[in-house]
C-alpha positions in Angstrom: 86.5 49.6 40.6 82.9 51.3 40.2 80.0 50.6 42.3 77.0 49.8 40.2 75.0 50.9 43.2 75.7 54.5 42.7 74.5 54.2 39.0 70.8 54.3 39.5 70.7 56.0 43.2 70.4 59.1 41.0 68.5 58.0 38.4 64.3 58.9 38.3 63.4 54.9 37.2 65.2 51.8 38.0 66.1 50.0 35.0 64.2 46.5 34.9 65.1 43.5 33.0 61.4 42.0 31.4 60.6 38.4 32.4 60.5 36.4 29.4 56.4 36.1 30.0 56.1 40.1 29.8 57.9 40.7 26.9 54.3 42.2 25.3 52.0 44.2 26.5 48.2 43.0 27.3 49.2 39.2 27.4 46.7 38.5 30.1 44.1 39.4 28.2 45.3 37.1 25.4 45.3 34.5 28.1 42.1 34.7 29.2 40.8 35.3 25.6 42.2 32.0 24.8 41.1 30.3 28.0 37.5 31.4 27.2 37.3 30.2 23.8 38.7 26.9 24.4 35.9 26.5 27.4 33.0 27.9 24.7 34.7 25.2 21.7 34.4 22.1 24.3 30.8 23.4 25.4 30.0 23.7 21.6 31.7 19.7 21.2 30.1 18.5 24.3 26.5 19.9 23.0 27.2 18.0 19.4 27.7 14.5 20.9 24.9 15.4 23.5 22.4 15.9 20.7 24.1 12.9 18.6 23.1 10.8 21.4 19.7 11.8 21.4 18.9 10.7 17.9 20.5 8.0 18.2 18.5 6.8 21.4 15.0 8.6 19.4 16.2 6.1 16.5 16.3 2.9 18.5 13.4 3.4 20.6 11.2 4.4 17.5 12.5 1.4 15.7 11.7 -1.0 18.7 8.3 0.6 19.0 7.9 -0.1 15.5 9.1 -3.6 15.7 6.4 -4.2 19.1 3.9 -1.9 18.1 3.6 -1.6 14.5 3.2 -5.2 13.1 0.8 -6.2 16.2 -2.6 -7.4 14.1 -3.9 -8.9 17.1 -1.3 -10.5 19.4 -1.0 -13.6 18.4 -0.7 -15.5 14.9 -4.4 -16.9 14.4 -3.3 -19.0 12.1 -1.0 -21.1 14.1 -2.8 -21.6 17.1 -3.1 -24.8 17.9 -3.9 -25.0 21.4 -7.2 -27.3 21.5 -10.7 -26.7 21.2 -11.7 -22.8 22.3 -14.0 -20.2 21.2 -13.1 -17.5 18.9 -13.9 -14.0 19.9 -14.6 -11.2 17.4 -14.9 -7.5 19.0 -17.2 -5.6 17.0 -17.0 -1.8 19.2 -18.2 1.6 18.6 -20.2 3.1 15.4 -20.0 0.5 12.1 -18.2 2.4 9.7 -16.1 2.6 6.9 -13.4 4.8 8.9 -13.8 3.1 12.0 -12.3 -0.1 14.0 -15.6 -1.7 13.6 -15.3 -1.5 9.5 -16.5 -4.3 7.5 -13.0 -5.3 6.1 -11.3 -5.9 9.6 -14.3 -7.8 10.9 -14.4 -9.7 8.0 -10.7 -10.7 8.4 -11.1 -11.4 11.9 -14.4 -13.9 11.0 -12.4 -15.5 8.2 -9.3 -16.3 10.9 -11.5 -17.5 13.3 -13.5 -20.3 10.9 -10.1 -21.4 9.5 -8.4 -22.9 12.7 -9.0 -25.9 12.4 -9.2 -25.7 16.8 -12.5 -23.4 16.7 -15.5 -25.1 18.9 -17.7 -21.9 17.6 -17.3 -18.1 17.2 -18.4 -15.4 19.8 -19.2 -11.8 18.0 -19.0 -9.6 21.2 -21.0 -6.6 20.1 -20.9 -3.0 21.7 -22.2 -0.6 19.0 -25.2 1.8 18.4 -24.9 1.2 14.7 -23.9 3.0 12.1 -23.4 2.1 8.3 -26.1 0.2 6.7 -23.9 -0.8 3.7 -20.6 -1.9 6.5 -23.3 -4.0 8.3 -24.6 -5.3 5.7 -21.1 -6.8 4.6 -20.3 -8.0 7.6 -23.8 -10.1 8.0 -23.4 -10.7 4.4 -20.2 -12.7 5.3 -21.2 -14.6 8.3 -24.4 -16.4 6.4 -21.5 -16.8 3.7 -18.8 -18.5 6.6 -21.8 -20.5 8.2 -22.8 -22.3 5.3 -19.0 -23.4 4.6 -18.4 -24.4 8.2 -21.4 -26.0 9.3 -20.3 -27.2 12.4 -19.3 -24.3 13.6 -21.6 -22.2 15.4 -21.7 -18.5 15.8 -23.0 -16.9 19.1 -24.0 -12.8 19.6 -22.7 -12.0 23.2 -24.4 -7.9 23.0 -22.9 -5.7 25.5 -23.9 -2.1 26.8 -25.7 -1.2 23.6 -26.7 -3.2 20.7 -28.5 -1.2 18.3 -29.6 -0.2 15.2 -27.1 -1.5 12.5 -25.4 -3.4 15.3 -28.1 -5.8 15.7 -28.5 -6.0 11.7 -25.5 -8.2 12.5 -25.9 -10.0 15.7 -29.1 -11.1 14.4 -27.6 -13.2 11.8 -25.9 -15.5 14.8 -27.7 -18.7 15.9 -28.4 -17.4 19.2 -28.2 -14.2 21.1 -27.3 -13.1 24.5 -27.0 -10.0 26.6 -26.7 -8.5 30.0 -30.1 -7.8 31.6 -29.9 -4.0 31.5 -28.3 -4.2 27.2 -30.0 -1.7 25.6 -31.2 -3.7 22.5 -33.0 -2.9 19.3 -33.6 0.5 17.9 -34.7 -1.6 14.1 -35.2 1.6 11.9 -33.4 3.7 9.2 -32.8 7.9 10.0 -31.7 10.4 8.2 -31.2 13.9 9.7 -30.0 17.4 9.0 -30.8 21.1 9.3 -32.4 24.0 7.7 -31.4 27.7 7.8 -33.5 29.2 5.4 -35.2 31.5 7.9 -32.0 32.6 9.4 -30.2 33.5 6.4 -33.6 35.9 5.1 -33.4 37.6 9.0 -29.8 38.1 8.5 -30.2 39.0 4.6 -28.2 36.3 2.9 -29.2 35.6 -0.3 -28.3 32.0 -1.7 -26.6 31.3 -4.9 -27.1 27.8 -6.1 -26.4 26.9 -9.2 -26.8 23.3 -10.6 -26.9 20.6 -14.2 -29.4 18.8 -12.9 -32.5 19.2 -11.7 -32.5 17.7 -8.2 -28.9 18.3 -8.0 -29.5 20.2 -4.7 -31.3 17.7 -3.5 -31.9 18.5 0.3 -30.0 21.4 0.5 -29.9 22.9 4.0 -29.9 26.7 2.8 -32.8 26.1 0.0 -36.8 25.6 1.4 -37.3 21.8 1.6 -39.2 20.8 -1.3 -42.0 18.1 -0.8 -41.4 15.9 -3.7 -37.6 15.5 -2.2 -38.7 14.5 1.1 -41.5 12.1 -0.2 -38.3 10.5 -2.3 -36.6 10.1 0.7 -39.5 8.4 2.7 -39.1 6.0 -0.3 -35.3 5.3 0.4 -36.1 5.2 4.2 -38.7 2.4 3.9 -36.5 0.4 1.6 -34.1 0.5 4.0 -36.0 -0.6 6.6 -37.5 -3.4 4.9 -34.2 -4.3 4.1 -33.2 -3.9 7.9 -36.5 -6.1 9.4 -36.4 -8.8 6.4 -32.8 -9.6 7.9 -34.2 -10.4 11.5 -37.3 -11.4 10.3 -35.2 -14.3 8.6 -32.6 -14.5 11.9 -34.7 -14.5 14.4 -37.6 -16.4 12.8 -40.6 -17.7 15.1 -38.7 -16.5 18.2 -39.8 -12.8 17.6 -42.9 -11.8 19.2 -45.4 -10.4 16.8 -45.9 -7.1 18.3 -46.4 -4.0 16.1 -43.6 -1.8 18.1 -40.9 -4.4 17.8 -40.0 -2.6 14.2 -40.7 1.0 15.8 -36.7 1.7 16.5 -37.8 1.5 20.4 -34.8 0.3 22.6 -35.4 -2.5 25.5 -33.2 -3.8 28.0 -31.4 -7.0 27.9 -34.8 -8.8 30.1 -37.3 -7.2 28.0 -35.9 -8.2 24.8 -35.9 -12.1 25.9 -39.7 -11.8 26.1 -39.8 -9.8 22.8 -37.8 -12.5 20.8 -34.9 -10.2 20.2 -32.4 -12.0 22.6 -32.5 -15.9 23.7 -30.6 -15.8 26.9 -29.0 -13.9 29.8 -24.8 -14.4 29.7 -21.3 -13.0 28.9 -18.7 -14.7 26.5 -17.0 -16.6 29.1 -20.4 -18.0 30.0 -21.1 -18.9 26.4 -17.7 -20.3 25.8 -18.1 -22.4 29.4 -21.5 -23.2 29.2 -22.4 -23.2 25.7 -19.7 -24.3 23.7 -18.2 -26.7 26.7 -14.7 -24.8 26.1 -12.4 -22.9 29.0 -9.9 -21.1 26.4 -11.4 -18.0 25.3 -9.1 -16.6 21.9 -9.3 -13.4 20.4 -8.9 -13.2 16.7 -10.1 -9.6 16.4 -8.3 -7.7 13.9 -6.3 -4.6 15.1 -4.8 -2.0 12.6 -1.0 -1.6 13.5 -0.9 1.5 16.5 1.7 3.6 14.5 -0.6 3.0 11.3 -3.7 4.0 13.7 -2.4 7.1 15.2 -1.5 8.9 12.1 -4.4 7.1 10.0 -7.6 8.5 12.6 -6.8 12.1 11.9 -7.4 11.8 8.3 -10.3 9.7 8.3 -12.2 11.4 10.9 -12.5 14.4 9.3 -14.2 12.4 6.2 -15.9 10.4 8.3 -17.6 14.0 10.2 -19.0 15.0 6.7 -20.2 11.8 5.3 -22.1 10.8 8.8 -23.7 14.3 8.6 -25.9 13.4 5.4 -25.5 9.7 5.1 -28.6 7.4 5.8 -28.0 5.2 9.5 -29.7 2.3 10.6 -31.2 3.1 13.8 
């Protein structure tokens, strides 16, 4: 019988039987190469829902921002108010323009609203403006004579805040009575229009200015040509038009309340007190006090127009740009 042991005593290597795991060579690697890219394929997966879950949240909260935000014209539904007796408030803020929040069209729609309910003891225009847009104003007065004479019995109050000026008293004056804080700046009944010249500059800097028009006034006022005398006297003409236009229409709403003093048309500012004495403002009082005192009513509603706030935002950007140019030439009551 042979002893296996003396077969390898002599023998340089041992003779090993491979494991079935080690049958080739560089499996560990393998492993680990495996190992690894199943770890970087569930990262990759786990990313994919992540940022499937992120639209999806972006999607509902910018559709329930739509649905809170972007159909609010106002807050409540004017029309269906039926609450009792209570003054209607109309917001007329910041410059009266076409591009603006105080634009003829929204005011109008607000004014319209308010005389309609059936439930309106009177309508409050709360005013905080330093004008703007003779032609926006214009409308706006245009359609309150307009609404008064359909709704007789319905009166329409001018409650003027910080500033009341210029194109912004074009409309308040058109109310049956006004009121204003005693330190209101009020007034400012005139018609400007304003620009620049750099004719002088562009000769020290050697510019030479190419104009080339059909028409002979086509470059009317322009800011690189010398101002020509027969352009300005034309628009002296427009100016005064204007601003017989502008004191006709509180001649006519203020009527033997104004004070015959020769400043009053000057496009001076007075405060809130002064302009009692003057015959620009009849009282001293906010819109609550109005709606308390005046018009004997505790519910205060505001049927001011608002533009939707999604509508708004991506809306300004455009506009304001326009608005920038026009404003730099365009005619202002002030």
């Amino acid at each position: 019988m042979t002893d296996n042991r003396d077969s390898w005593i002599g023998s340089a290597e041992p003779t090993t039987q491979p494991s079935p795991g080690n049958t080739q060579p560089g499996w560990e690697r393998d492993v680990l190469e495996k190992v690894a890219l199943a770890g970087i394929q569930e990262q990759r997966r786990g990313r994919r829902w992540s940022i499937f879950f992120k639209i999806l949240m972006f999607a509902y909260l910018f559709i329930l921002l739509w649905m809170v935000l972007g159909k609010n014209n106002g807050g409540v539904d004017t029309d269906l108010i039926s609450t009792g007796k209570h003054a209607a408030l109309i917001e007329i803020n910041g410059v009266i323009s076409a591009g603006t929040e105080a634009n003829a069209d929204t005011v109008v729609t607000g004014l319209r609203k308010a005389f309609k309910n059936k439930q309106t003891a009177g309508v409050i225009l709360r005013i905080n403006s330093p004008g703007g847009s003779p032609v926006q104003a214009g409308y706006i007065a245009d359609e309150i004579n307009r609404l008064r004479a359909l709704h007789p019995d319905i009166p329409v109050y001018a409650v003027l805040s910080d500033i009341c000026a210029s194109g912004g008293y074009y409309i308040a004056a058109n109310a049956d009575e006004i009121y204003a804080d005693k330190a209101t700046l009020v007034g400012s009944i005139g018609v400007i229009m304003n620009g620049f010249g750099f004719v002088q500059a562009m000769e020290d800097l050697g510019v030479e200015r190419r104009l080339l028009t059909a028409g002979e006034n086509k470059g009317f006022l322009d800011p690189f040509s010398p101002l020509k005398q027969d352009e300005v006297e034309h628009v002296r003409t427009l100016l005064a038009t204007m601003h017989k236009q502008f004191v006709s229409v509180v001649k006519q709403g203020r009527g033997d309340r104004l004070k015959d003093d020769p400043k009053l048309f000057s496009g001076l500012l007075w405060t809130g007190e002064q302009s009692i004495e003057l015959g620009l403002v009849d009282g001293l009082g906010s819109s609550s006090y109005v709606a308390r005192e005046i018009l004997d009513v505790d519910k205060v509603i505001d049927f001011t127009q608002q533009d939707p706030y999604l509508e708004k935002l991506f809306g300004r950007l455009g506009t304001s740009i326009g608005n920038t140019l026009v404003s730099a030439f365009a005619p202002k009551l002030q």
